[in-house]
C-alpha positions in Angstrom: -133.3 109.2 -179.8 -135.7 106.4 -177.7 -137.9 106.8 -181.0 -135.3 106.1 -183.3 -134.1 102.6 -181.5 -138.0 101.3 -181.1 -138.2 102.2 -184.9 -135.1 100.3 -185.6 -136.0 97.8 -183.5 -139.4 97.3 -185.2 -137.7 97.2 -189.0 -135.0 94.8 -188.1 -137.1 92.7 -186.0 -139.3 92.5 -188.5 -137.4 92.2 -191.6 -135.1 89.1 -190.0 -138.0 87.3 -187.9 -135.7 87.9 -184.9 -136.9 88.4 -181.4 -137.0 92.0 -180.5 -135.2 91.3 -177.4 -132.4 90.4 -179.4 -132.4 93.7 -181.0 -132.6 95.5 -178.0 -129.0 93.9 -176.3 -127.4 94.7 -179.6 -128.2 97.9 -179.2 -127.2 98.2 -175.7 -123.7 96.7 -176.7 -122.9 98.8 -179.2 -123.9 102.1 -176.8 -121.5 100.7 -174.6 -118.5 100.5 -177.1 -119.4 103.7 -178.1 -118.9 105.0 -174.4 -115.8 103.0 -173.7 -114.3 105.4 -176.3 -115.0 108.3 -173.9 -112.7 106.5 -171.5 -110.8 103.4 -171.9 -110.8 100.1 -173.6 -110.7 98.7 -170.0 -113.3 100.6 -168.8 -116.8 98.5 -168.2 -120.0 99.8 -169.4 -123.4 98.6 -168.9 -126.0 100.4 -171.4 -130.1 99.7 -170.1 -132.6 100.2 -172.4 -136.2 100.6 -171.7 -138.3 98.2 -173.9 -141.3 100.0 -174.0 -139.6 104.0 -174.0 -136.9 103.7 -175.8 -135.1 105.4 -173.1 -131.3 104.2 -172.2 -129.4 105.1 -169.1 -125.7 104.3 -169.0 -123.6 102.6 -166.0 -120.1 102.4 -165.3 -119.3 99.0 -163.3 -116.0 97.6 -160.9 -116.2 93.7 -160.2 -114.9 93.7 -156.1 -112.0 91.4 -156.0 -110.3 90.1 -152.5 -107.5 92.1 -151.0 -104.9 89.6 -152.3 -106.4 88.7 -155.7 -103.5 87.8 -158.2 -105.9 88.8 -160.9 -106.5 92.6 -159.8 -104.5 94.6 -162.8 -106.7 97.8 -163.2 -108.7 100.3 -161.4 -110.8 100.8 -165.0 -113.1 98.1 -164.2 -112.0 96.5 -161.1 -111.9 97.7 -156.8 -110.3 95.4 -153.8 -112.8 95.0 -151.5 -111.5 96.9 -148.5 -112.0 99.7 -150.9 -115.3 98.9 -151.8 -116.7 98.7 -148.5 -116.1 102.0 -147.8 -118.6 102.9 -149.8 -120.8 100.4 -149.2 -120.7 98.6 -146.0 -122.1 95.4 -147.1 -120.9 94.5 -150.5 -119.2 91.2 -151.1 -116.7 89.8 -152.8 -117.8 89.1 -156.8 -120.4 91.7 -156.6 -120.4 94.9 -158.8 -120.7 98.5 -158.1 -122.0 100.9 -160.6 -122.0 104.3 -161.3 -124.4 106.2 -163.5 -122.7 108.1 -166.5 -123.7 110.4 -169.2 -125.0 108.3 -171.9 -124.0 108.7 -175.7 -126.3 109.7 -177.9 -127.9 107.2 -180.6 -126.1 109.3 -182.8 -124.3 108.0 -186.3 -120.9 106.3 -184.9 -123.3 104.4 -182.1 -125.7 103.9 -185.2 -122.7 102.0 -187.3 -121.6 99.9 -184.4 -125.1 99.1 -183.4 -125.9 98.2 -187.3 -122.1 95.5 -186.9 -123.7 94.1 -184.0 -126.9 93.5 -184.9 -126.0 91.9 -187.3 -123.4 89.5 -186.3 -126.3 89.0 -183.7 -129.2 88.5 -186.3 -126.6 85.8 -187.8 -126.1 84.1 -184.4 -130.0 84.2 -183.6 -130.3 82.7 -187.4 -127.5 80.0 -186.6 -129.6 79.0 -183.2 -133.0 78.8 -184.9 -131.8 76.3 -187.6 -130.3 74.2 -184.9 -133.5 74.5 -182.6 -135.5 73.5 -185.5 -133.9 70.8 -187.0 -132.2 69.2 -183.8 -134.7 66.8 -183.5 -135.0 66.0 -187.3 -131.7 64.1 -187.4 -132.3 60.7 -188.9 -135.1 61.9 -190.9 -135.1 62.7 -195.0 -134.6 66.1 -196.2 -135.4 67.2 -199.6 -134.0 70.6 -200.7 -132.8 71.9 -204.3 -128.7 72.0 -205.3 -127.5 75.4 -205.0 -123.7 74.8 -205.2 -121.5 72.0 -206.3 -118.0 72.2 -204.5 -115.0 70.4 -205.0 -115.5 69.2 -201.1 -119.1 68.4 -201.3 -122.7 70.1 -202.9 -124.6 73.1 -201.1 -128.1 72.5 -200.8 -130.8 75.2 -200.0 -133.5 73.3 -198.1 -135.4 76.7 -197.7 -136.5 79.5 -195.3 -132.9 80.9 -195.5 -131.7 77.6 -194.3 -128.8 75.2 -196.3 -127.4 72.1 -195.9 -124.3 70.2 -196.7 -123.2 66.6 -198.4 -119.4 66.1 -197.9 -117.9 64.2 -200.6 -117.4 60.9 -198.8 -121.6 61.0 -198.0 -122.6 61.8 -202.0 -123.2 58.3 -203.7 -120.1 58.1 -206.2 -119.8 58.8 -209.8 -123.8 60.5 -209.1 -124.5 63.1 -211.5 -125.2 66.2 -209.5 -126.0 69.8 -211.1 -127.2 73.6 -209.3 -131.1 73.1 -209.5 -131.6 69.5 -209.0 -134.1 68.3 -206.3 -132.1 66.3 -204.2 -133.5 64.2 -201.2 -130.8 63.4 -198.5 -130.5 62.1 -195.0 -130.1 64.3 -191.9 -126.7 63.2 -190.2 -125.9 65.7 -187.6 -126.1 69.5 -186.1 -123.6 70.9 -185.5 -124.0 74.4 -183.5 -121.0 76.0 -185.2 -120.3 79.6 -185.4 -119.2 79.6 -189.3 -119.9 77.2 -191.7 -122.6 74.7 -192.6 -124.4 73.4 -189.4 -126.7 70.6 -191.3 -125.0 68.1 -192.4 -126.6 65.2 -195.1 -125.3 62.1 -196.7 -126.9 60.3 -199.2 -124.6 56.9 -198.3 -126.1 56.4 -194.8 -127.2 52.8 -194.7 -130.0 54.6 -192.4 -130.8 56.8 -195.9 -131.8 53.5 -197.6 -133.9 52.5 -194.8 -136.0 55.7 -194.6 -136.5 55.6 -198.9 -138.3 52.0 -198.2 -140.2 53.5 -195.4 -141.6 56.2 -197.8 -142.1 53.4 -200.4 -143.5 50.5 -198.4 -146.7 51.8 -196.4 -146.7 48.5 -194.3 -143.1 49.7 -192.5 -145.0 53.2 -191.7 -147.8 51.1 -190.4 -145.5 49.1 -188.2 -146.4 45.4 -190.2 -143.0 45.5 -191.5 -140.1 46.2 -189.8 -136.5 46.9 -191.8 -133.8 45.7 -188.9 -130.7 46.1 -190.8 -129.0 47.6 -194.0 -125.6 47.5 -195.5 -124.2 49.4 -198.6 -121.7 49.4 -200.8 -123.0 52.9 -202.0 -124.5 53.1 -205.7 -123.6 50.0 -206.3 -125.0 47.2 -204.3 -127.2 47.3 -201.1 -128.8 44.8 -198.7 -131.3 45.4 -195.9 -132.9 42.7 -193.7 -136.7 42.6 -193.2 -139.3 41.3 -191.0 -142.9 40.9 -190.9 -145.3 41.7 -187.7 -148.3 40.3 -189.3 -148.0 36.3 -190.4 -150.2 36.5 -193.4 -147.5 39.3 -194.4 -144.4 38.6 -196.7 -142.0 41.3 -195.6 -139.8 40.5 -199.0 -142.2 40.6 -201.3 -144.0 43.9 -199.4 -140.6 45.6 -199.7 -140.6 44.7 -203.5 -143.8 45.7 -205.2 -145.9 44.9 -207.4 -143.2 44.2 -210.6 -140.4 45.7 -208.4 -142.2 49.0 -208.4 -141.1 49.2 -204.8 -137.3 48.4 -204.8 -137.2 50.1 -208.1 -138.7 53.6 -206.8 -135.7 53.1 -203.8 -133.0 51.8 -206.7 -133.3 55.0 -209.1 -133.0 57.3 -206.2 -129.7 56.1 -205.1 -128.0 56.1 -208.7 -129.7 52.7 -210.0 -128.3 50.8 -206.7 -128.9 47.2 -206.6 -131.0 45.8 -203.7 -130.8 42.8 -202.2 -134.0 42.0 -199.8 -133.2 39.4 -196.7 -135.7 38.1 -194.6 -134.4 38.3 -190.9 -134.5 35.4 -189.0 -133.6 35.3 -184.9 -131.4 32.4 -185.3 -127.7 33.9 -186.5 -127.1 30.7 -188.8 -129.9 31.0 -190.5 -130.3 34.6 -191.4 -126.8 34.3 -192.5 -127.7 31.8 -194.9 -130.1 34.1 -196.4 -127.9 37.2 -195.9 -125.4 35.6 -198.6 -128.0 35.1 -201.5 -127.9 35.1 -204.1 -125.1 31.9 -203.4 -126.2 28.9 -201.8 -124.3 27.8 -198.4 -123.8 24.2 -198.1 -122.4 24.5 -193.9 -121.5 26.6 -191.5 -119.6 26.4 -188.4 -120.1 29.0 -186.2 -117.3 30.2 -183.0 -119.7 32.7 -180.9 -116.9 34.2 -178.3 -115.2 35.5 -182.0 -118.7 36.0 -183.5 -117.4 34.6 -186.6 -118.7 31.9 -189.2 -116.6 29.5 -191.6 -119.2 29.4 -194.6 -119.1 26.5 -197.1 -120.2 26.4 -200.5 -120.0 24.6 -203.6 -116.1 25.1 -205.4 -117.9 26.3 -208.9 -119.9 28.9 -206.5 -117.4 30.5 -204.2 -116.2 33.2 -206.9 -120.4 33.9 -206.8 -120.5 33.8 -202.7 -117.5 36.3 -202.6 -118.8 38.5 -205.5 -116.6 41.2 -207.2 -114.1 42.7 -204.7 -115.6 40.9 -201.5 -119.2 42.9 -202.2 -121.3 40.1 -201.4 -119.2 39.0 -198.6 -118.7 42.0 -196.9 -122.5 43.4 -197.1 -123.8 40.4 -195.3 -121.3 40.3 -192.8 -122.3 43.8 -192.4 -125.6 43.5 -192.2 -126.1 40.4 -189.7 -122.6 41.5 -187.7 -121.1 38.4 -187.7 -117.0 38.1 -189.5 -117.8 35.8 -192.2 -114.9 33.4 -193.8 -116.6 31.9 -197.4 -114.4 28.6 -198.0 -115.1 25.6 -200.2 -116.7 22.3 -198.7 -112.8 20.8 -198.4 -111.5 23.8 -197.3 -113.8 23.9 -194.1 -113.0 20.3 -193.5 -109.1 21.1 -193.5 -109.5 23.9 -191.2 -111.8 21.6 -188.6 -109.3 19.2 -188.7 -106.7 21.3 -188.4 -108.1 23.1 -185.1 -109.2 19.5 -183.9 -105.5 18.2 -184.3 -104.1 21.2 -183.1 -106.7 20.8 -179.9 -105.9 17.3 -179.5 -102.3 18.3 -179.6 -102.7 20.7 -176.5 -104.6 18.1 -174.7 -101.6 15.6 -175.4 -98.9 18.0 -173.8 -100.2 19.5 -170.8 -102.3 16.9 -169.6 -100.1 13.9 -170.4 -103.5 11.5 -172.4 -102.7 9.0 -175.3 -103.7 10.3 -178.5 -106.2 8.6 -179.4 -108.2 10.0 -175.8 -107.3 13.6 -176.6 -108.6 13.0 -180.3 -112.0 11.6 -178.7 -112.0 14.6 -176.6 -111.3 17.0 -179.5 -114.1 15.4 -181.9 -116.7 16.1 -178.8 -116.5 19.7 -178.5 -113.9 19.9 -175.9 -111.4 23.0 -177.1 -109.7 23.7 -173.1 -108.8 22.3 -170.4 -111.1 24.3 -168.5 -114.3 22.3 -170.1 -112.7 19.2 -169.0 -111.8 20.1 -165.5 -115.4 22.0 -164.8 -117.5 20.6 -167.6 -120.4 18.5 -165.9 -119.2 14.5 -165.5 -122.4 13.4 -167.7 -121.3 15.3 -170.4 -118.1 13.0 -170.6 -119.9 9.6 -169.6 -121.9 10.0 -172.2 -119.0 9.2 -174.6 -119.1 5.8 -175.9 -115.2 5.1 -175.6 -115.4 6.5 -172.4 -116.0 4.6 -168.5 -116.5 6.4 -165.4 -112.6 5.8 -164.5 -110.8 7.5 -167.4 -113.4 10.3 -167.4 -112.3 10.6 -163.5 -109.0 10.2 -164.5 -109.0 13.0 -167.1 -110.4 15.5 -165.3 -108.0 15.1 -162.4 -105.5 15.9 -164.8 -106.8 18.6 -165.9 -107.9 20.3 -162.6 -103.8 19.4 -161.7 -102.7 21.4 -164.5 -105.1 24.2 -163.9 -103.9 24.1 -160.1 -100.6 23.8 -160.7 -100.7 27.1 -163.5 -101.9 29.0 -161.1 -100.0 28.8 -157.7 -96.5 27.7 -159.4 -94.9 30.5 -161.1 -91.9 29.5 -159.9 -92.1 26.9 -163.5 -91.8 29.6 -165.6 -88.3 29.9 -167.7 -87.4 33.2 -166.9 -84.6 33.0 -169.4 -86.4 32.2 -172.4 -86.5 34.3 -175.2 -89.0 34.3 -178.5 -88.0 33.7 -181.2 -87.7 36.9 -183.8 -90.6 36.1 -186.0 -92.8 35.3 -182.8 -91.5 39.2 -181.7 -92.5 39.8 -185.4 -95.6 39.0 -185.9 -98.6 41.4 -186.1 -100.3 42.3 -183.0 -97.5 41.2 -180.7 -95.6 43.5 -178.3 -92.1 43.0 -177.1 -93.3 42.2 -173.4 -95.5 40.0 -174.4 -93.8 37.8 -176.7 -91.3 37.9 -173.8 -94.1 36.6 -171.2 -95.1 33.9 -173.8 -91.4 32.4 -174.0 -91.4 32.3 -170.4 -94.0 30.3 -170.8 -92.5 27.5 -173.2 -94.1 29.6 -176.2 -90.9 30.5 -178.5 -92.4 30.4 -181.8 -95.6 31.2 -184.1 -95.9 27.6 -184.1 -96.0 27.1 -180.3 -98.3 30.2 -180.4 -101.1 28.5 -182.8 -101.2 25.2 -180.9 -102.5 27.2 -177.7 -105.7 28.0 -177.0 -107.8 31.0 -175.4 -108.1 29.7 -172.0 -104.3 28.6 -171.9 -103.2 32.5 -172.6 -105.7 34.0 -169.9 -103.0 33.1 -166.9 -101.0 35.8 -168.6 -101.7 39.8 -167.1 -103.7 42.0 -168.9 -104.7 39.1 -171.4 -107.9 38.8 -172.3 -110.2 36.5 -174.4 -110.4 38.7 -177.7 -106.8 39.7 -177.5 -105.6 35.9 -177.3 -108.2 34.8 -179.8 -107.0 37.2 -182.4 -103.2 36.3 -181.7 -104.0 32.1 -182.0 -105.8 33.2 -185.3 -102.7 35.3 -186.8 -100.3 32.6 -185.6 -102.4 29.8 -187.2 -103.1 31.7 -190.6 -100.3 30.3 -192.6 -101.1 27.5 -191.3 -104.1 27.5 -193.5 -102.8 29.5 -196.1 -100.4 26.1 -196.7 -103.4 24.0 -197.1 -105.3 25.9 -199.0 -102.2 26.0 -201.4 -102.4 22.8 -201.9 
């Protein structure tokens, strides 16, 4: 018998590059179930096998539970400690008592159930090794053959009994894909799964398009190009922003090739997917500007606490600066992360004015100014009353219309207002209610458009002539939330002029 398991040991250990070790406690399990049979299914059985003999002895164990353990349900494989200690005076709670037993023999039934487990362990060792080796391969390229094309996604055998996976959404659309194709993919995750695929691929990754022009554009391997960013709209356009280490080194035309060899090699891998090269640039406007070529910005205005740009262009140009479906658009807001709005020259303008007006407006109301001083105010760059009540007094002087008194006279006002919304809540109209299209309106809550009427802000129109810092007194507001409900209330606003 101890001949027999070192010999099936050696074969199986052998034949399915498993560790022997591994062998061995699958063998000891299965002696085990083969002795519970002799008693009961609750009975606990620990086999030992010698690894260098062959030889097994076989134990039968209790866990020692507390005197008052809930848990205790059978004297198969369990013994309250006061018990326990009869037998042995010093044996603790948790610990285990065993008693020797005659062992099985390695006979045919112990054979079948040692052959289930070793198996189901072999598969389990398998399942490990593939994660162990290809854990710290995620985020690199893998190139395997197509074994099976699924409804769900395509099977590929990357080799030494190991496979990977491409779910639909990760295969490049309307790609022709067939068993035997050499298929080169990018490693997404591991996943340490008991069934199933464990590596999973995608060929859609923006990251898969920047490890192609690694492999294509020596300088990025060499660390004299750098690719920073890269946005897809997958098999059908592409852009990736580039920058050089080296001065004397253009990072486009690296990245291109000599005729396009480059950007062509990278294209006809990813289903003849056009590539747009940017150069990076460390100021946002800027690489923005080159982010939306091939059209031609005339302006920008940018608004960093939304990190979003108004882009203008030339009227016969914007279809162009859009592109088909948004593409254009939404790659290079993608790609620099900044929410781009492509407008015409006039529509800008509108919407400058508008927000100036609507400023000067605010400015009018709460802090009681003649038009005309709020507009000045408005044209400088002042959006809240916050800048004008903590904005430095230089910054106001400095204003041509503008003497020492009225600029001390405005900022009083404005630090009254500020005062007087903070300790006075006692002003607030507890009896107002909003009106039903303010209760409407997307993003709004029912307490909140409550809040806001108590606050003199009744409809969408009161709503879009506020601005950030005049929602912030409210609880639980914060700055993105009341930027993004101004915005909403203010969109038909500018839908209206656009109109016309």
């Amino acid at each position: 018998m101890s001949k027999e398991i070192l010999n099936v040991v050696d074969a199986v250990s052998n034949e399915k590059g498993v560790d022997k070790d591994v062998i061995f406690n699958a063998i000891e399990i299965a002696l085990a179930t083969a002795t519970r049979k002799k008693y009961s299914k609750d009975v606990d059985v620990r086999v030992a096998i010698d690894r260098v003999t062959g030889d097994y002895t076989t134990y039968r164990r209790w866990i020692v539970l507390s005197d008052d353990d809930p848990e205790f349900s059978s004297t198969d494989s369990q013994i309250l400690h006061a018990y326990a200690t009869k037998q042995h005076e010093e044996i603790e709670i948790g610990d285990s008592i065993e008693e020797e037993i005659e062992s099985v023999p390695f006979g045919r039934i112990a054979a079948h159930t040692a052959k289930q487990v070793i198996v189901q362990k072999v598969r389990e060792a398998e399942r490990l090794r593939i994660v162990e080796s290809f854990q710290d391969k995620v985020g690199e390229l893998i190139m395997g053959i197509v074994k099976r094309v699924e409804h769900h996604g395509v099977l590929i055998d990357l080799g030494n009994n190991t496979e990977g996976f491409i779910e639909k959404d990760d295969l490049i659309p309307r790609e022709g894909v067939r068993n035997g194709d050499r298929m080169r993919a990018f490693l997404k995750e591991v996943r340490a799964e008991a069934k199933g695929p464990q590596l999973f691929l995608s060929r859609t990754h923006p990251d898969f398009l920047i490890n192609l022009f690694s492999l294509e554009v020596p300088e990025v391997g060499q660390d004299l190009i750098e690719i920073l960013a890269a946005a897809r709209d997958p098999g059908v356009r592409a852009k990736i922003a580039v920058k050089s280490n080296d001065p004397r080194l253009d990072p486009v035309g690296a990245c291109v090739g000599m005729r396009g060899s480059r950007v062509q090699s990278v294209s006809n891998e990813l289903a003849g997917e056009r590539i747009d090269i940017i150069l990076w640039d460390e100021n946002p406007a800027q690489f923005v500007i080159n982010a939306m070529s091939p059209a031609t910005v005339l302006s920008i205005v940018m608004d960093e606490e939304s990190k979003s740009m108004d882009i203008a262009v030339e009227e016969e140009k914007l279809s162009q600066a859009i592109g088909r479906g948004g593409q254009n658009v939404k790659l290079a807001s993608q790609l620099t992360g900044w929410d781009l709005n492509v407008m015409t020259e006039g529509q800008v303008d509108e919407k400058s004015e508008a927000e100036t007006q609507t400023v000067s407006d605010n400015f009018v109301k709460y802090l009681e100014l003649k038009p005309e001083v709020a507009l000045i105010l408005a044209q400088e760059g002042f959006s809240s009353v916050d800048e004008i009540a903590y904005a430095p007094p230089k910054d106001m002087t400095e204003i041509e219309a503008f003497t020492e008194e009225i600029v001390e006279e405005i900022r009083n006002k404005a630090r009254d207002y500020l005062l007087k919304q903070a300790i006075n809540p006692e002003a607030l109209n507890m009896d107002a209610e909003p009106s039903k299209a303010l209760l409407e309106m997307e993003g709004m809550t029912n307490d909140l458009a409550f809040e806001l009427a108590c606050r003199g802000i009744i409809t969408i129109d009161d709503l879009a002539d506020q601005s950030v810092d005049e929602l912030m007194p409210i609880n639980n507001m914060t700055e993105e939330i009341a930027g993004s409900l101004i915005m909403t209330a203010r969109a038909p606003l500018f839908e209206g002029k656009n109109k016309k």
